[in-house]
C-alpha positions as CSV (number, residue, x, y, z in Angstrom):
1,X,89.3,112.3,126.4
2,X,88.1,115.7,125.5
3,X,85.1,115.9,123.0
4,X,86.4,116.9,119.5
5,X,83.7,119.5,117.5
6,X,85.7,118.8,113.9
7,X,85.9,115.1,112.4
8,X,90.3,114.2,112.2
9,X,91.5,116.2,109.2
10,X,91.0,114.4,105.8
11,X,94.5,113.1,104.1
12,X,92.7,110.5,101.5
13,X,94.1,107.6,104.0
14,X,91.3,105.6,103.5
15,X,91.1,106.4,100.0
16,X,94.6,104.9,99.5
17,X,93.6,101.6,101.5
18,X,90.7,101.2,98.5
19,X,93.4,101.7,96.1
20,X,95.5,99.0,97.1
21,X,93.1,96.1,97.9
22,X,91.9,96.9,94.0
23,X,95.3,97.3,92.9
24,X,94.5,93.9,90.6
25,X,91.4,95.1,89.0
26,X,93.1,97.9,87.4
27,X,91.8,99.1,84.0
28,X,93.4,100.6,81.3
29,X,91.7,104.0,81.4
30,X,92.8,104.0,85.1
31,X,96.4,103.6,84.8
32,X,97.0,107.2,84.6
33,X,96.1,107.6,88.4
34,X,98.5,104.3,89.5
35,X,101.0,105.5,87.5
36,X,101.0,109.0,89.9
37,X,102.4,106.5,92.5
38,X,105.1,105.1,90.3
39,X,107.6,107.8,90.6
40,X,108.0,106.7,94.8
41,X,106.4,102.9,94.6
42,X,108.5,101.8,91.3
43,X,107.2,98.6,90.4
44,X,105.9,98.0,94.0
45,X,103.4,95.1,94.8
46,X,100.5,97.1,93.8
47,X,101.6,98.4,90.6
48,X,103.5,95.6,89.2
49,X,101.8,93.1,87.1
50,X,101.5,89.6,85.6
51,X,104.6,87.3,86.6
52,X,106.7,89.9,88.6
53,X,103.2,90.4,90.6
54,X,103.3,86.9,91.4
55,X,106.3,85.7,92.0
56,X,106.7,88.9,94.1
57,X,103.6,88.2,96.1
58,X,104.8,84.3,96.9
59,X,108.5,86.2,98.2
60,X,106.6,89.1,100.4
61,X,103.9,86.5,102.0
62,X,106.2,85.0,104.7
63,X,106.5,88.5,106.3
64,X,103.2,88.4,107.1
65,X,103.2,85.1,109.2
66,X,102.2,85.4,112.8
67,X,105.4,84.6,114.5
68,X,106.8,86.9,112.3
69,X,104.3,90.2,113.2
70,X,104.3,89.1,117.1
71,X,107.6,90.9,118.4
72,X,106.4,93.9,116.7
73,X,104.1,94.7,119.1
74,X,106.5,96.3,121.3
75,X,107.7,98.7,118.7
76,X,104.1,99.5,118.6
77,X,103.6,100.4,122.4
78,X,107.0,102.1,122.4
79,X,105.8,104.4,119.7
80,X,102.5,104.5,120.9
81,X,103.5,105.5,124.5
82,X,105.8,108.7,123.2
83,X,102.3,109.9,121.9
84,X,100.2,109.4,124.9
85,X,103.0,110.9,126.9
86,X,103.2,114.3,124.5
87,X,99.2,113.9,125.1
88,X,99.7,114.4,128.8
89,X,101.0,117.7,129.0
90,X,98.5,118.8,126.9
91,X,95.5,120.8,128.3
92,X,92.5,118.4,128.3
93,X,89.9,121.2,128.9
94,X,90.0,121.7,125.2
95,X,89.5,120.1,121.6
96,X,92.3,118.5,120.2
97,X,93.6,117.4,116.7
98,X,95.2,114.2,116.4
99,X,95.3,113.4,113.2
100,X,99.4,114.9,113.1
101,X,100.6,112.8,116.5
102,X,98.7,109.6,115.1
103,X,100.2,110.8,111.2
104,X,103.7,110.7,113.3
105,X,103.1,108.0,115.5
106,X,102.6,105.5,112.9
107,X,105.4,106.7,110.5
108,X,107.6,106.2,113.6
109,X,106.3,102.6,114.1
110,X,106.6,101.6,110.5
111,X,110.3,103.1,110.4
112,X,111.4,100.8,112.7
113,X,109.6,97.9,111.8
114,X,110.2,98.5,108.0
115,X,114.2,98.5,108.2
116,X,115.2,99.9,112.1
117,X,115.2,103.4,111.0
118,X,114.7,105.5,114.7
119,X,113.8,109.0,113.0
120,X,113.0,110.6,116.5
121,X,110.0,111.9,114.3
122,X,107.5,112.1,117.2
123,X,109.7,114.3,119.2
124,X,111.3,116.2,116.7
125,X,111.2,117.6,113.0
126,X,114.2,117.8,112.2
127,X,114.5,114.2,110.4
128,X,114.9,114.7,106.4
129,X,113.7,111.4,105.4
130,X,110.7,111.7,107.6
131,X,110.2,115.4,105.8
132,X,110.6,113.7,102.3
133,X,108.0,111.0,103.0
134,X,105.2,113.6,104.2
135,X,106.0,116.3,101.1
136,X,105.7,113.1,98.7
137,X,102.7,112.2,100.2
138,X,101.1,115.8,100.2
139,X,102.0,116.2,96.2
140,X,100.3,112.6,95.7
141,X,97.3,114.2,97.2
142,X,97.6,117.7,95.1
143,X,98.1,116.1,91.5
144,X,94.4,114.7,92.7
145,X,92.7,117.6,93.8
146,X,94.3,119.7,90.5
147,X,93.6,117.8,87.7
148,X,96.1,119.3,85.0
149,X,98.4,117.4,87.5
150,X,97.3,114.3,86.5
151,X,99.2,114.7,83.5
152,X,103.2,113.4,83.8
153,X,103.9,116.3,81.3
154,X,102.3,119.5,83.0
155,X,103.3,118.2,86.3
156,X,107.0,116.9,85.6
157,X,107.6,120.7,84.6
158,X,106.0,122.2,87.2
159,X,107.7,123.6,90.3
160,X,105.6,120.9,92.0
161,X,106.8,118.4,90.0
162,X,110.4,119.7,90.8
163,X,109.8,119.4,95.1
164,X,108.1,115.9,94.2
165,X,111.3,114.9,91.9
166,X,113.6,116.1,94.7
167,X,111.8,114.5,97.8
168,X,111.8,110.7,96.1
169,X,115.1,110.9,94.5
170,X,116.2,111.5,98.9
171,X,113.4,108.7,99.9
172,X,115.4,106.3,97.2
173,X,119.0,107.2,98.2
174,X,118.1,106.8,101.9
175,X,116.4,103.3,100.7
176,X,119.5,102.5,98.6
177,X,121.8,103.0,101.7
178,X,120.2,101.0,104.4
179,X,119.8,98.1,101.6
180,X,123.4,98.5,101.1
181,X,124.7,98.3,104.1
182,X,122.2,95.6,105.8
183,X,123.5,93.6,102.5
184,X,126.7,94.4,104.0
185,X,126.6,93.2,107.1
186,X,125.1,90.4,106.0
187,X,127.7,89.1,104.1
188,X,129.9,89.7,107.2
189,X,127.6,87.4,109.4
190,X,126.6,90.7,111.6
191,X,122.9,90.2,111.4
192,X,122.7,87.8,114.1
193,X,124.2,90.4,116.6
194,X,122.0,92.9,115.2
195,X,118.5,91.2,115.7
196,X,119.2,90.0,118.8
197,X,119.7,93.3,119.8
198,X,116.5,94.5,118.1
199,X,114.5,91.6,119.2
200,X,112.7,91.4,116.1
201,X,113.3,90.7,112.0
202,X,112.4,94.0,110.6
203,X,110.8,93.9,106.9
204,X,113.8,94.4,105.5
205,X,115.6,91.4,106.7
206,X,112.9,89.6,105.1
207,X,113.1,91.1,101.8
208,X,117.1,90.8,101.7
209,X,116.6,86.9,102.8
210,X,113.5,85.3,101.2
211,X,114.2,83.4,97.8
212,X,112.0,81.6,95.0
213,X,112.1,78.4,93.9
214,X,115.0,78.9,91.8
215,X,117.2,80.5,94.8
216,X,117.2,84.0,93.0
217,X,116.1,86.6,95.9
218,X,114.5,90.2,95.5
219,X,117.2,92.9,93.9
220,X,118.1,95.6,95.4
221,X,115.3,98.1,93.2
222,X,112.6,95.6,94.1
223,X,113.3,95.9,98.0
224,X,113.3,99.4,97.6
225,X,110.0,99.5,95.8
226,X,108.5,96.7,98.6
227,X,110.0,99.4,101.6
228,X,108.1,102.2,100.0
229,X,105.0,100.6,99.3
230,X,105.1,100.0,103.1
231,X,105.7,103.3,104.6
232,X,103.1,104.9,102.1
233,X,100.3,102.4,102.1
234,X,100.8,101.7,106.2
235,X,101.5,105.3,108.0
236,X,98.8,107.3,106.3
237,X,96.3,104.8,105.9
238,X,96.7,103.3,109.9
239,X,96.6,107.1,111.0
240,X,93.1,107.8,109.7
241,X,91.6,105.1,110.8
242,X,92.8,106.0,114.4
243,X,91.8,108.9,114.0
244,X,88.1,108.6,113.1
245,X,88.2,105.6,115.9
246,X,88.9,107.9,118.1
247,X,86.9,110.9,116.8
248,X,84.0,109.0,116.9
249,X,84.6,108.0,121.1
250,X,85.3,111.5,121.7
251,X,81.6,112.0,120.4
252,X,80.5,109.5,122.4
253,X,82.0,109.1,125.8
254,X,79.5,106.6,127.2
255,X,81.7,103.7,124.6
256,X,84.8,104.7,126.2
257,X,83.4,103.5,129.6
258,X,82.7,99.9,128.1
């Protein structure tokens, strides 16, 4: 691995990770910076509240089982093995930045393991809902570092405000889509076929199948909330802490030979 001279570049990854683990604690006087993620999130896990919170929480914590995360490995070495090939051709003489093929590498992962979506995003840029995902994220991060953004008002009107409007309302109607026509197909008994082709129960056929003690499952809005919680909270966060991992080896090569 060549030896890197600049740390990965900074996209408040980690910063998001604190964000969420806290997402419980909030206080009042900090709503105002949640509520910056409520335009994408909706009443996602870590802005939601009280009952919904909880009863939410109970639905999502099967997905998390072991047996359920073990197949995904593979999509992970799949999407991990496009990057290392694009790596190869590259010439290892010099410094490299990877925080954008680890950014890409773990959007691509969490695509497919969030509802099968193969975006090609690694190889090519051309995917719109990959596009809209990375724009939202990058107007999160501006309403931040300008802090008459923080404020729904100025920033609703602003022509910021209009690209962020623009890029969820895509995110959502993409969301809305797959939901419907995974719903679809599961009324139709095609699911079946489908995972043994995929080898794996993707987040959203969790979502679409877990139920509470009543038998009432997740509506369609809440799914799309719980999809986009876990594209934004897993891509950006995962990809900066590869990247300092691997930062931090490139300083010091004598690790890598351990």
């Amino acid at each position: 691995m060549a030896k890197e001279e600049t740390p990965p570049q900074w996209h408040y990854g980690i910063g998001w990770s604190l964000i969420f683990f806290d997402c419980q604690k909030i206080e009042p006087n900090a709503d105002f910076i949640y509520n910056t993620l409520r335009p994408w999130l909706g009443d996602g896990l870590p802005l939601s509240k009280g009952k919904k919170w909880s009863r939410n929480r109970r639905l999502l914590t099967p997905g998390f089982h072991f047996d359920i995360l073990k197949p995904y490995v593979s999509v992970f070495s799949e999407s991990t093995k496009i990057m290392l090939d694009k790596w190869a051709s590259i010439d290892h003489s010099k410094s490299i930045e990877v925080q954008n093929s680890i950014s890409l590498m773990t959007l691509d992962t969490l695509l497919k393991c969030a509802f099968s979506y193969k975006s090609n995003c690694q190889t090519t840029e051309e995917d719109p809902y990959v596009k809209s995902v990375y724009q939202i994220t990058r107007l999160i991060e501006l309403r931040f570092l300008f802090p008459l953004y923080l404020s729904d008002w100025i920033f609703n009107i602003s022509y910021h405000g209009y690209q962020s409007k623009k890029a969820c309302d895509f995110v959502h109607n993409k969301a809305r889509q797959v939901i419907a026509d995974r719903r679809r197909a599961l009324s139709f008994g095609q699911t079946e076929e489908n995972e043994n082709k995929r080898r794996y129960l993707d987040f959203l056929d969790i979502l679409l199948s877990t139920k509470d003690e009543d038998g009432n499952g997740l509506t369609d809005a809440e799914i799309r909330d719980e999809v986009d919680t876990f594209m934004f909270a897993g891509h950006d966060t995962t990809a900066s802490g590869i990247s300092w991992i691997l930062y931090n080896l490139a300083r010091h090569p004598e690790y890598q030979e351990m």
